[in-house]
DRENTORKOL-3810 file (N, C-alpha, C; in nm, 4 decimals):
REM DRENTORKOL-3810
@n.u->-10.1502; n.v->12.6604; n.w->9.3827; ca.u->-10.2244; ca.v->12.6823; ca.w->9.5044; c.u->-10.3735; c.v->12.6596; c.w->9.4856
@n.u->-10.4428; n.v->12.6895; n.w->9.4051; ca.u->-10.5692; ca.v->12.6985; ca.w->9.3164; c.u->-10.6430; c.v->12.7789; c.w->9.3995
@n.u->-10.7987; n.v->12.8173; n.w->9.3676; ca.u->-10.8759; ca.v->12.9042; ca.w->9.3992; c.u->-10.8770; c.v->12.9114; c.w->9.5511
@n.u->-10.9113; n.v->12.9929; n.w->9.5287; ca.u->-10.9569; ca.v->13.0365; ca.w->9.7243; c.u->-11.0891; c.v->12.9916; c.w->9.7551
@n.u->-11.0678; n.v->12.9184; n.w->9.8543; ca.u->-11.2355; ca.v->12.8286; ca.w->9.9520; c.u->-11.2425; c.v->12.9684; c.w->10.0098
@n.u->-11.3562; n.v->12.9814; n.w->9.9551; ca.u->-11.4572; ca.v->13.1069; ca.w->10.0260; c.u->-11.5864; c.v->13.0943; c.w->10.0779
@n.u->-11.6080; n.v->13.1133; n.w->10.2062; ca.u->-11.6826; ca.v->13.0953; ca.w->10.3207; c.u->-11.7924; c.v->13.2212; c.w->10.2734
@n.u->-11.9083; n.v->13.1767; n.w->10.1929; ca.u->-11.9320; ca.v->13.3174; ca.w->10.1594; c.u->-12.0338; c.v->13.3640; c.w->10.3423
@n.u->-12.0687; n.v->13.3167; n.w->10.3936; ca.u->-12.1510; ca.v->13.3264; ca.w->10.5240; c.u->-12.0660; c.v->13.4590; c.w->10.5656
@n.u->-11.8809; n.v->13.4351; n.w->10.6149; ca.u->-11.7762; ca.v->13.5559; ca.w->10.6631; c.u->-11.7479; c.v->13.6270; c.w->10.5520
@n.u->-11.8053; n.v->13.6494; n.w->10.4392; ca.u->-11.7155; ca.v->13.7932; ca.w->10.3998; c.u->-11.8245; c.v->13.9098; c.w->10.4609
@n.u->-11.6962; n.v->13.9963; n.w->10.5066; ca.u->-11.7770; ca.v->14.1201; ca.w->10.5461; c.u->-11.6637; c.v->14.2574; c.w->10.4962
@n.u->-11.7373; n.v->14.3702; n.w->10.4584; ca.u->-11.6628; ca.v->14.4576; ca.w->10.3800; c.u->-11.5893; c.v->14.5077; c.w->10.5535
@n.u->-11.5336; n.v->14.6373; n.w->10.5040; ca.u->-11.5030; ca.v->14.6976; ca.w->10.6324; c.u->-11.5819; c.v->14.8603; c.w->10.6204
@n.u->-11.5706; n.v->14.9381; n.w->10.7393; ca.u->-11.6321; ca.v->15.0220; ca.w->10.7090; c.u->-11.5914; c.v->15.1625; c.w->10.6462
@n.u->-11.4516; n.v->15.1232; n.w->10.5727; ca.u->-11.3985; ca.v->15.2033; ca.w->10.4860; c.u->-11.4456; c.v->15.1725; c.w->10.3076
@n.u->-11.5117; n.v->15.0584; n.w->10.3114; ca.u->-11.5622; ca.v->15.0178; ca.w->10.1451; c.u->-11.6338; c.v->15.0818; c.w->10.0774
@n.u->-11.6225; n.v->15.0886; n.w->9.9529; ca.u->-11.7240; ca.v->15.1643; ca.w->9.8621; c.u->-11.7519; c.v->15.0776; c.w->9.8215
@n.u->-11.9310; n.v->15.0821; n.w->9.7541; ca.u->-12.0363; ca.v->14.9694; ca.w->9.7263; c.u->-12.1100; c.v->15.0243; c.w->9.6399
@n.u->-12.1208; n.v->14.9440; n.w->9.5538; ca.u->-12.2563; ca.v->14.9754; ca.w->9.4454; c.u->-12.3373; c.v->14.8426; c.w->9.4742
@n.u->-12.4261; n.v->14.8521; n.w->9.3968; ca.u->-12.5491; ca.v->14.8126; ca.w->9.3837; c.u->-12.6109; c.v->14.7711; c.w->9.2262
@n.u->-12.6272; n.v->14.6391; n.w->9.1802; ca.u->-12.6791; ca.v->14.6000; ca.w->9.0688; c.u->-12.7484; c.v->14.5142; c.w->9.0460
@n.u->-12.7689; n.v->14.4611; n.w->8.9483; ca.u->-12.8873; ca.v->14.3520; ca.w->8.9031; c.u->-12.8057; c.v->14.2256; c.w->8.8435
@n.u->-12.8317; n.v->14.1412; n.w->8.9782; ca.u->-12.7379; ca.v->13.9522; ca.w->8.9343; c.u->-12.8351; c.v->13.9374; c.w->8.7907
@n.u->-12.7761; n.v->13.9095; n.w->8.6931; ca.u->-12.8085; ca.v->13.7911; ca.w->8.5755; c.u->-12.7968; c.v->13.6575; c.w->8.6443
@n.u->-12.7045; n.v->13.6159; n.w->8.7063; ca.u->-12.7087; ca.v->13.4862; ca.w->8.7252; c.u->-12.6758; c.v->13.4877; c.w->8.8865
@n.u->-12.7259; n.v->13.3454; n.w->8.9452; ca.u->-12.7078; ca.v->13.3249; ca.w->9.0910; c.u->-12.5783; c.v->13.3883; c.w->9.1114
@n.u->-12.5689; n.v->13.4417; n.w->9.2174; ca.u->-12.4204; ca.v->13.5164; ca.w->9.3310; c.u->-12.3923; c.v->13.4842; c.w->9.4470
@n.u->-12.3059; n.v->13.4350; n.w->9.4817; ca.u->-12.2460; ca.v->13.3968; ca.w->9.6194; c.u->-12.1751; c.v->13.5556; c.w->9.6866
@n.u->-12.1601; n.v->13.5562; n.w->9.8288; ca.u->-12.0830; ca.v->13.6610; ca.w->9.8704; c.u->-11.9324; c.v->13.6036; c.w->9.8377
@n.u->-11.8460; n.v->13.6557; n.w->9.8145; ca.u->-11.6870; ca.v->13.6792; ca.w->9.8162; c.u->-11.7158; c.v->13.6412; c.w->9.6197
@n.u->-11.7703; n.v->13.6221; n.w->9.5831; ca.u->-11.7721; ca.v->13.6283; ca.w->9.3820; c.u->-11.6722; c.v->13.7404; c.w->9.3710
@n.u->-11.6290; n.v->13.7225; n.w->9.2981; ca.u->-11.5739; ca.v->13.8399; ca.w->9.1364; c.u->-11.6907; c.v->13.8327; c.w->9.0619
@n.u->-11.7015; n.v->13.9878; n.w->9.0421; ca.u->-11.8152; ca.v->14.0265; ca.w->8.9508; c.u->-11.8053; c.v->14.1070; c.w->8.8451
@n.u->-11.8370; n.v->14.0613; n.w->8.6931; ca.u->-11.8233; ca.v->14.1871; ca.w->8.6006; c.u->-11.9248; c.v->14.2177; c.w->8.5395
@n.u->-11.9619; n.v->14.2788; n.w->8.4893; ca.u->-12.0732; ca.v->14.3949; ca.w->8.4228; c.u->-12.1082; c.v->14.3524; c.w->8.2453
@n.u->-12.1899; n.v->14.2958; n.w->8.2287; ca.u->-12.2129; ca.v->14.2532; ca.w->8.0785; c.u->-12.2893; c.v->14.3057; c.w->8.0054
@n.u->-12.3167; n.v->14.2771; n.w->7.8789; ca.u->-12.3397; ca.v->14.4366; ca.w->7.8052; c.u->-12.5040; c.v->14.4652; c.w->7.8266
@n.u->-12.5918; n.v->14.3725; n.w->7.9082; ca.u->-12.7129; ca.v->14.5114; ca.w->7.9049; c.u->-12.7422; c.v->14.5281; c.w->8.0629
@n.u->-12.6099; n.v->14.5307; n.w->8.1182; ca.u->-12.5642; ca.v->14.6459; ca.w->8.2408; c.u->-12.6062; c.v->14.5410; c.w->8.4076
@n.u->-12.6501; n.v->14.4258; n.w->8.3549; ca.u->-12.6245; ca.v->14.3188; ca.w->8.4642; c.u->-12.4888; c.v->14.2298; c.w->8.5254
@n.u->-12.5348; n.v->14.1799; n.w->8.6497; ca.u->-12.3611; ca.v->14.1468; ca.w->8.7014; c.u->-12.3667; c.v->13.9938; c.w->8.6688
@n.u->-12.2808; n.v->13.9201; n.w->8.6231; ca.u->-12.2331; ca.v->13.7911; ca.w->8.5704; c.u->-12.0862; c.v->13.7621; c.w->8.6519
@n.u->-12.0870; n.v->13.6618; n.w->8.7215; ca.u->-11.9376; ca.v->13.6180; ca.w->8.7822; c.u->-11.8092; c.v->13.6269; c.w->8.6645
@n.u->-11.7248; n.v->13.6913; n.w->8.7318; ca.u->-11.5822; ca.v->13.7272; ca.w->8.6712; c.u->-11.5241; c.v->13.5753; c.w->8.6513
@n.u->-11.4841; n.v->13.6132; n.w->8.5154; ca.u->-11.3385; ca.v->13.5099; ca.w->8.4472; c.u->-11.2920; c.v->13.5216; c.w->8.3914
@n.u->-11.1506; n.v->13.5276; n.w->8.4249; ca.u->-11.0006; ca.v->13.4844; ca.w->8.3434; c.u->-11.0195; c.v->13.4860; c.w->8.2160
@n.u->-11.0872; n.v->13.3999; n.w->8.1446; ca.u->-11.0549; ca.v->13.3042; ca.w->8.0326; c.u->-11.0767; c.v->13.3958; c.w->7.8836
@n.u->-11.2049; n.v->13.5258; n.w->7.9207; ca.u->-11.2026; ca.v->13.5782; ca.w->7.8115; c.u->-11.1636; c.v->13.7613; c.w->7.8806
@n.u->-11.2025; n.v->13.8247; n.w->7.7964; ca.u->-11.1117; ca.v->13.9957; ca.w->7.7880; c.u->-11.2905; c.v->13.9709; c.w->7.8626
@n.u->-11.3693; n.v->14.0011; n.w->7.7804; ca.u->-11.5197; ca.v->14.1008; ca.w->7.8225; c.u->-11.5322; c.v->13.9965; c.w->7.9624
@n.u->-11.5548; n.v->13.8794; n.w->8.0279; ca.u->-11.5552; ca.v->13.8606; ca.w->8.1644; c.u->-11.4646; c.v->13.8394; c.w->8.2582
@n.u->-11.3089; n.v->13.8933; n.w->8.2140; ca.u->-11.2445; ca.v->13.9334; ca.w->8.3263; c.u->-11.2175; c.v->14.0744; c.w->8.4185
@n.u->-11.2995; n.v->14.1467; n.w->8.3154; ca.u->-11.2913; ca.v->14.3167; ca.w->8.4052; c.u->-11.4195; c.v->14.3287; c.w->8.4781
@n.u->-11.3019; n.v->14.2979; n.w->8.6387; ca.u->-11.3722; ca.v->14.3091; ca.w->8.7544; c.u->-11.4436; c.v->14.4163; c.w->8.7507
@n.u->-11.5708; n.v->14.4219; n.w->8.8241; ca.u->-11.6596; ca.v->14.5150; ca.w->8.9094; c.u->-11.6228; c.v->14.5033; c.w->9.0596
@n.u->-11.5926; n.v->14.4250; n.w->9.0935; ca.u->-11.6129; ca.v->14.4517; ca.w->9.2251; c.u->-11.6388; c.v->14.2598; c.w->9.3300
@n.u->-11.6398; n.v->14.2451; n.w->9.4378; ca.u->-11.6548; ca.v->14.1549; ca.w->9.5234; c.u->-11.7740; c.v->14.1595; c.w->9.5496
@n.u->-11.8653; n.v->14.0270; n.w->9.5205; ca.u->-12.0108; ca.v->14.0355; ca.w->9.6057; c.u->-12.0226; c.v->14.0312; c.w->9.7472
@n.u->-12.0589; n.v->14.1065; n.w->9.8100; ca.u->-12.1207; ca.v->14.1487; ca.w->9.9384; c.u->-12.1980; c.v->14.0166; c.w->9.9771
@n.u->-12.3477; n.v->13.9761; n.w->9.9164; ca.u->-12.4530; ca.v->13.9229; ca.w->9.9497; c.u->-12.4749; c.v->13.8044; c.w->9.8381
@n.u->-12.5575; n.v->13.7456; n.w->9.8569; ca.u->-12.6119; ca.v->13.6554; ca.w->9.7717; c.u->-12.6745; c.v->13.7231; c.w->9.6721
@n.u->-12.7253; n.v->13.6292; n.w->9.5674; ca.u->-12.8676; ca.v->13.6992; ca.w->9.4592; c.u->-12.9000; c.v->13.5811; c.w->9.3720
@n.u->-13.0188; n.v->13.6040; n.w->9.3541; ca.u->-13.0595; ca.v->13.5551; ca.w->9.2152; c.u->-13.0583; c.v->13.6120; c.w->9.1348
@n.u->-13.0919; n.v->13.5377; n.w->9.0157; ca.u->-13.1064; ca.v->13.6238; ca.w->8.8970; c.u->-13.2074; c.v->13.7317; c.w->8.9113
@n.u->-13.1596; n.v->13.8389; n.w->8.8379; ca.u->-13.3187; ca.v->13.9231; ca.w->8.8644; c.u->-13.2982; c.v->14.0489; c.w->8.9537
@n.u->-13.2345; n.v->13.9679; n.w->9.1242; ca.u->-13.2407; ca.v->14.0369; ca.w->9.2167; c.u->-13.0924; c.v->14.1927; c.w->9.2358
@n.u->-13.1353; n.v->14.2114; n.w->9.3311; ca.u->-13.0439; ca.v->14.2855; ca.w->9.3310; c.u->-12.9136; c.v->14.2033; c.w->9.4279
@n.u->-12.8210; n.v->14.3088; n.w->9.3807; ca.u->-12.6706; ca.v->14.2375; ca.w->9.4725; c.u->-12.5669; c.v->14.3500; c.w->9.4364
@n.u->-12.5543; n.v->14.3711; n.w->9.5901; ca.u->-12.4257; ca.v->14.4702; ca.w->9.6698; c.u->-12.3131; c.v->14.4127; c.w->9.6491
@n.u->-12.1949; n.v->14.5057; n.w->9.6021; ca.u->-12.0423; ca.v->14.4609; ca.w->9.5857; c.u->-11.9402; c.v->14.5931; c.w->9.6143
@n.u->-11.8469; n.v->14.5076; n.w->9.6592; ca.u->-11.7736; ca.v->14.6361; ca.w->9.7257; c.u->-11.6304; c.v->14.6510; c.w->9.5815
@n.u->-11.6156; n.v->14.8035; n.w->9.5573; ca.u->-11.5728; ca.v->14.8038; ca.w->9.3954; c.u->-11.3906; c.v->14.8425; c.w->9.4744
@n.u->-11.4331; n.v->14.8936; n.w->9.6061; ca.u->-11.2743; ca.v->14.9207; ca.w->9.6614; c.u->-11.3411; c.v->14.9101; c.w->9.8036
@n.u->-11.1679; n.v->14.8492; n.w->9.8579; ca.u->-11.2011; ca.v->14.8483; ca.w->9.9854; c.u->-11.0915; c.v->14.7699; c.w->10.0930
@n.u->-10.9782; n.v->14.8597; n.w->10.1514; ca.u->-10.9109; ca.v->14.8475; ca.w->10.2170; c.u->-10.8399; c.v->14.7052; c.w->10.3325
@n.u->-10.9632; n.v->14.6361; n.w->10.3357; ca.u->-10.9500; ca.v->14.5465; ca.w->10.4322; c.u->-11.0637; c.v->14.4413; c.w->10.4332
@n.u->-11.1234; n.v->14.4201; n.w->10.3313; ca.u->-11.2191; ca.v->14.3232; ca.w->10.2664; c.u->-11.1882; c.v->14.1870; c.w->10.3639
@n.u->-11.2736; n.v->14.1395; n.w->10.4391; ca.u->-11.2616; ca.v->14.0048; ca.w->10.5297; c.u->-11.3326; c.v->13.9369; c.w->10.3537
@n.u->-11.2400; n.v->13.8375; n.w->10.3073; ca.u->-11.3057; ca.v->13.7822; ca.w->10.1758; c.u->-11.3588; c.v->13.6648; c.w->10.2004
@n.u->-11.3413; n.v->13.6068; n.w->10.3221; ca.u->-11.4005; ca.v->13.4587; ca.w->10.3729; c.u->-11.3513; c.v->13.3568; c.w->10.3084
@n.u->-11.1827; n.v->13.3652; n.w->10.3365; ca.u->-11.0963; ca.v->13.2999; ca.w->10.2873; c.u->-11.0170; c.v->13.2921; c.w->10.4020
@n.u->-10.9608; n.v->13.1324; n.w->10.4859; ca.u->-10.8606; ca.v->13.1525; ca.w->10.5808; c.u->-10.7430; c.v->13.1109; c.w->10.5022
@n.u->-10.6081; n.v->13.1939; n.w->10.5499; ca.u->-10.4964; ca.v->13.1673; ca.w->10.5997; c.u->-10.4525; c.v->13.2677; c.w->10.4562
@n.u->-10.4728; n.v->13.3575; n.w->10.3531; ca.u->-10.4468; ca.v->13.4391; ca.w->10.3248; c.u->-10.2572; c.v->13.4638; c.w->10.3136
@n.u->-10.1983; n.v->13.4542; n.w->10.1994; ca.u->-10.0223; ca.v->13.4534; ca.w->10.2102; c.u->-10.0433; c.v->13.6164; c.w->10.2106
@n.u->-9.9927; n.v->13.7037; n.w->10.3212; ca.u->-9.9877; ca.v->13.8265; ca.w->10.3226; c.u->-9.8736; c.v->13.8518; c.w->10.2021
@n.u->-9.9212; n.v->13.9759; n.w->10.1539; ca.u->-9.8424; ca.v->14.0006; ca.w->10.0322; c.u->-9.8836; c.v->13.9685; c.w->9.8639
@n.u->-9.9336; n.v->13.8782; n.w->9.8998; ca.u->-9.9657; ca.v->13.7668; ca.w->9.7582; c.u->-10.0817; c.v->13.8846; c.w->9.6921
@n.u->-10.0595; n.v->13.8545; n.w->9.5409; ca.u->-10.1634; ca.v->13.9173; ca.w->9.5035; c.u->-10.2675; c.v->13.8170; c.w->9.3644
@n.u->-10.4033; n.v->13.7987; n.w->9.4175; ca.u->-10.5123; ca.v->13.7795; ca.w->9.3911; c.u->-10.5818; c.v->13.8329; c.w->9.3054
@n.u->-10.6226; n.v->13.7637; n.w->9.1488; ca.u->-10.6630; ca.v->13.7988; ca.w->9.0754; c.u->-10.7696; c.v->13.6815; c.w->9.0018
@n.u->-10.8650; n.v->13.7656; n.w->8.9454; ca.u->-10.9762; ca.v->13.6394; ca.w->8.8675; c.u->-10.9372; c.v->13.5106; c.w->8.8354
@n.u->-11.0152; n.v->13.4356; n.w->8.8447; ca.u->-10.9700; ca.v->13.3143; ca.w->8.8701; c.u->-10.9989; c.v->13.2062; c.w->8.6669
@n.u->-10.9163; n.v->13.1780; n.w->8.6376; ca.u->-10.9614; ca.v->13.1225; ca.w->8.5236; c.u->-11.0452; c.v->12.9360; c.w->8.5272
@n.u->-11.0262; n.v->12.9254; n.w->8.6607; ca.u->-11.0889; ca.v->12.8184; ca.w->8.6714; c.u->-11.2049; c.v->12.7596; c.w->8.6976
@n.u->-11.2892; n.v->12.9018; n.w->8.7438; ca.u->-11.4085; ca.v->12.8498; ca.w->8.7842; c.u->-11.5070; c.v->13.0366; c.w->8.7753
@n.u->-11.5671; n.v->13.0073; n.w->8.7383; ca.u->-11.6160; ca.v->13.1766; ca.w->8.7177; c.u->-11.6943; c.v->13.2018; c.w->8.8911
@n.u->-11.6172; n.v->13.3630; n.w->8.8987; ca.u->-11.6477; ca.v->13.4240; ca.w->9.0372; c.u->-11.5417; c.v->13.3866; c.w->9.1195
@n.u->-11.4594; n.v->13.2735; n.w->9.0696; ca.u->-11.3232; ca.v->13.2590; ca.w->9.2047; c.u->-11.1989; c.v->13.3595; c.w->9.2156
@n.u->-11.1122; n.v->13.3732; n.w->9.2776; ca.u->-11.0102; ca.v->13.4189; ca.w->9.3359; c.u->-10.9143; c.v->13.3341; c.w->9.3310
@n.u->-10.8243; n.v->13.3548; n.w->9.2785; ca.u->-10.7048; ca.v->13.3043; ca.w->9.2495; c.u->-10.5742; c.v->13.3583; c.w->9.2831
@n.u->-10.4239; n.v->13.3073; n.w->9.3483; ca.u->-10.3480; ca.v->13.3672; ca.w->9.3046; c.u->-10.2708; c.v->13.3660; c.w->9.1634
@n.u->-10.2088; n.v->13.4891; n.w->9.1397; ca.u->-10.1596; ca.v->13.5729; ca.w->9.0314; c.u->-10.0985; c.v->13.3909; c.w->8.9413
@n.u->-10.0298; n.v->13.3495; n.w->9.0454; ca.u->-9.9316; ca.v->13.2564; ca.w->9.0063; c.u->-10.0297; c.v->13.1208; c.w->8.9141
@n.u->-10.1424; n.v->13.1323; n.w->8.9499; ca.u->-10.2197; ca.v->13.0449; ca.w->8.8819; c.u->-10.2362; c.v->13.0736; c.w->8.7553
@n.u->-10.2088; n.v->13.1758; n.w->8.7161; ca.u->-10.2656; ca.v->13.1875; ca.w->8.6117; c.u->-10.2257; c.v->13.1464; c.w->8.4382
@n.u->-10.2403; n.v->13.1376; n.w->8.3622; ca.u->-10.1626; ca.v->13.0635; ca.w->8.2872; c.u->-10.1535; c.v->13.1621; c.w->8.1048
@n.u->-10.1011; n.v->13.0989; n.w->8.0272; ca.u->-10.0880; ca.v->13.1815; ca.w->7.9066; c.u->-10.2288; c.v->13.1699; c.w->7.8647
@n.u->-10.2372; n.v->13.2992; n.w->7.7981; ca.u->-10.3978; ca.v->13.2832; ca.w->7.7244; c.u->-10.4815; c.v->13.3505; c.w->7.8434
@n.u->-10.4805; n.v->13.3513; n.w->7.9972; ca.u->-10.5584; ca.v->13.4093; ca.w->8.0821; c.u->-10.5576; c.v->13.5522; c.w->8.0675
@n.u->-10.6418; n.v->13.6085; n.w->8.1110; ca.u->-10.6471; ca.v->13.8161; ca.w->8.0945; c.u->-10.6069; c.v->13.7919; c.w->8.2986
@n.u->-10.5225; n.v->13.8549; n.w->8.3149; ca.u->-10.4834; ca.v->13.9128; ca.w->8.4057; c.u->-10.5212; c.v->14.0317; c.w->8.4966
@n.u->-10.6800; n.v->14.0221; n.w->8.5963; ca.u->-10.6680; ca.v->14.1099; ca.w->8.6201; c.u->-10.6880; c.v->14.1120; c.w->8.7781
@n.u->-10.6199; n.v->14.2182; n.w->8.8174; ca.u->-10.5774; ca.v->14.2162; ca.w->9.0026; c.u->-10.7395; c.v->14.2354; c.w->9.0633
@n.u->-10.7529; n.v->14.1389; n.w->9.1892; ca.u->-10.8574; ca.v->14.1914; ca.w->9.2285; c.u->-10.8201; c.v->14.2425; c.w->9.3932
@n.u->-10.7270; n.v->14.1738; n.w->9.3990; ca.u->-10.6268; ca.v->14.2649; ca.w->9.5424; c.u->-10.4911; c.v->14.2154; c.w->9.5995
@n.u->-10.4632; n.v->14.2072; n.w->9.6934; ca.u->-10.3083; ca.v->14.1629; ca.w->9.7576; c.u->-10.3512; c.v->14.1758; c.w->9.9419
@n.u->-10.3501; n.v->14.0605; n.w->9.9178; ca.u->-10.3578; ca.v->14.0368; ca.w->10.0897; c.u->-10.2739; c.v->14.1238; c.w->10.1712
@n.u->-10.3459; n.v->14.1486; n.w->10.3312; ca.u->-10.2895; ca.v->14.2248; ca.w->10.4038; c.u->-10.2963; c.v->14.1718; c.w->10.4923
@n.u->-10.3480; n.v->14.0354; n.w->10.5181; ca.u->-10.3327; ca.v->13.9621; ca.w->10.6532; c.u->-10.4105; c.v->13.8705; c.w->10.6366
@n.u->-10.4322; n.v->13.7196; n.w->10.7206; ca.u->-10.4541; ca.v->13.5941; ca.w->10.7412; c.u->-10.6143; c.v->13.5931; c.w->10.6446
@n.u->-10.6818; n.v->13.6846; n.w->10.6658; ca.u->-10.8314; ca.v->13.6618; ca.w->10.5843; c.u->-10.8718; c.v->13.8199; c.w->10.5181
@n.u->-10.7947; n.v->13.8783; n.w->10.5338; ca.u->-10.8146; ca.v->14.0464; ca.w->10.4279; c.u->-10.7648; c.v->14.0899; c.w->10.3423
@n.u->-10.8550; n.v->14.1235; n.w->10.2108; ca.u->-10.7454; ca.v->14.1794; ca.w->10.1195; c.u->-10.8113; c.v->14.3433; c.w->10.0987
@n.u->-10.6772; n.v->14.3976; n.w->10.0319; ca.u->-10.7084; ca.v->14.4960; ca.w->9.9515; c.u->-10.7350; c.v->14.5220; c.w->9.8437
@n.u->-10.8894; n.v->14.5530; n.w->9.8235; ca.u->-10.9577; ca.v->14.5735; ca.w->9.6549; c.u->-10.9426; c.v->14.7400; c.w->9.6364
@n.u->-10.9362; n.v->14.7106; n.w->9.4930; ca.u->-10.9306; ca.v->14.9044; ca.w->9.4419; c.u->-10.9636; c.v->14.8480; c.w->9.2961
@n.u->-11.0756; n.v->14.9224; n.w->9.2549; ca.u->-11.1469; ca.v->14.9701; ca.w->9.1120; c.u->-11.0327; c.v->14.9799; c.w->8.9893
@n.u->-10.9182; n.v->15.0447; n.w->9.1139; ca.u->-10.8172; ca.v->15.1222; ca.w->8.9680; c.u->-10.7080; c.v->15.0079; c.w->8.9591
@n.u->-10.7138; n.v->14.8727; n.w->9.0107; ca.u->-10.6302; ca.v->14.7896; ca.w->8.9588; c.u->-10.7048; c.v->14.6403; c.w->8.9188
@n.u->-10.8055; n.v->14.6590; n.w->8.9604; ca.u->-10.9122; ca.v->14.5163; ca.w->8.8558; c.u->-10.9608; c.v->14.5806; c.w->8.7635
@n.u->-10.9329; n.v->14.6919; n.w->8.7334; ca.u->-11.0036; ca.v->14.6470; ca.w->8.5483; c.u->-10.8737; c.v->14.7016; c.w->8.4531
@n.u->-10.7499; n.v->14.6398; n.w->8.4551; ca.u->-10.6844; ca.v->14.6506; ca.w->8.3923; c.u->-10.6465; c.v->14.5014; c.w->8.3107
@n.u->-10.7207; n.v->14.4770; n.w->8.2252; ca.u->-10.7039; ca.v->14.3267; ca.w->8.2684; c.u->-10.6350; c.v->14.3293; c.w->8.0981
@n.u->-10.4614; n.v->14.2119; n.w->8.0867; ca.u->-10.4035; ca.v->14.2270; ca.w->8.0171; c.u->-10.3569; c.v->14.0580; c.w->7.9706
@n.u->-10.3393; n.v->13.9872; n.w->7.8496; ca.u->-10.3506; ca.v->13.8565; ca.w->7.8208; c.u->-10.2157; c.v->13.8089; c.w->7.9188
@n.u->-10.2233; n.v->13.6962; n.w->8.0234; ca.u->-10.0722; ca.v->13.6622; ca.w->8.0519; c.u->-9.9585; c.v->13.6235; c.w->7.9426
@n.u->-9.8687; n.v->13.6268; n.w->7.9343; ca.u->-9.7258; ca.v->13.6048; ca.w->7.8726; c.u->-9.7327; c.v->13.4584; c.w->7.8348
@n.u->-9.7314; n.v->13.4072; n.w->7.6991; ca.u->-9.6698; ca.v->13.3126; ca.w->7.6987; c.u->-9.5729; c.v->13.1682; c.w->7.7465
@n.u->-9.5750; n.v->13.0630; n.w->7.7627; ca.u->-9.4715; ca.v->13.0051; ca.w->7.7881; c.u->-9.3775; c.v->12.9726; c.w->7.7018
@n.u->-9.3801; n.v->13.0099; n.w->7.5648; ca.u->-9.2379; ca.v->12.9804; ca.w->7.4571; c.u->-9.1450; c.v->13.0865; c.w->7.4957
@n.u->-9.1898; n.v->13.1767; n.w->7.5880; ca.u->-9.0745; ca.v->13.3123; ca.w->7.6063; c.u->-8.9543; c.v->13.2592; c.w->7.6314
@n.u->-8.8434; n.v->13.3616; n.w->7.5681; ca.u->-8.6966; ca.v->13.3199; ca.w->7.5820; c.u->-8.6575; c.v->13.3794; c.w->7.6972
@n.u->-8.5452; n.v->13.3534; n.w->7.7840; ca.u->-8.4943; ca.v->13.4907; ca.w->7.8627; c.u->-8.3709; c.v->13.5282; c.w->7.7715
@n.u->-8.3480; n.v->13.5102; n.w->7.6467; ca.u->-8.2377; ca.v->13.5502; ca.w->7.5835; c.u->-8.2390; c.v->13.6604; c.w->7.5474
END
């Protein structure tokens, strides 16, 4: 399926979201995956290694480096500025491009696996804190089913 085209202009949280507030290291688009690097700035989320696939959270706003930038860390009904959304499907860091959204199914051996939500309709998903930062290497393809 590959990453999700994200309209960052439409993402808008809802008014059930929880939001923090941090300092972009590097440029940010709204609808990013964002994770937290070690001297406590936000860097776009990826797949590819363990330390930048544990999500923080969805960017809210733009940023530069430097600046500050709002992200919602949970949040029920996230408009992600993504159309046509497979209700059900669940969406996790993207190993292809740092800050994208991916589904699960993209993902490949060697990727860290971690959920950043599961759609609930045509352009909304559901984010929660307590299932993006579990992030675990995907499975192999030499697996047997024997």
């Amino acid at each position: 399926m590959g990453d999700l085209t994200i309209s960052s202009n439409t993402v808008e949280a809802s008014s059930d979201s929880r939001r923090k507030t941090g300092i972009a290291a590097v440029a940010i688009s709204a609808g990013q995956a964002l994770y937290r690097d070690g001297s406590g700035s936000y860097r776009l989320a990826l797949a590819s290694t363990l330390a930048e696939s544990k999500l923080e959270g969805i960017a809210l706003c733009g940023a530069d480096p430097g600046q500050p930038v709002v992200f919602a860390w949970y949040d029920p009904d996230l408009d992600i500025g993504a159309a046509n959304l497979s209700k059900g499907q669940i969406y996790c860091v993207s190993s292809n491009a740092a800050g994208a959204v991916a589904p699960i199914g993209d993902l490949t051996a060697g990727d860290y696996v971690t959920v950043v939500g599961i759609a609930n309709g045509r352009r909304s998903i559901y984010i929660t804190n307590e299932t993006g930062n579990r992030s675990t290497a995907a499975k192999g393809t030499s697996e047997s089913n024997t």
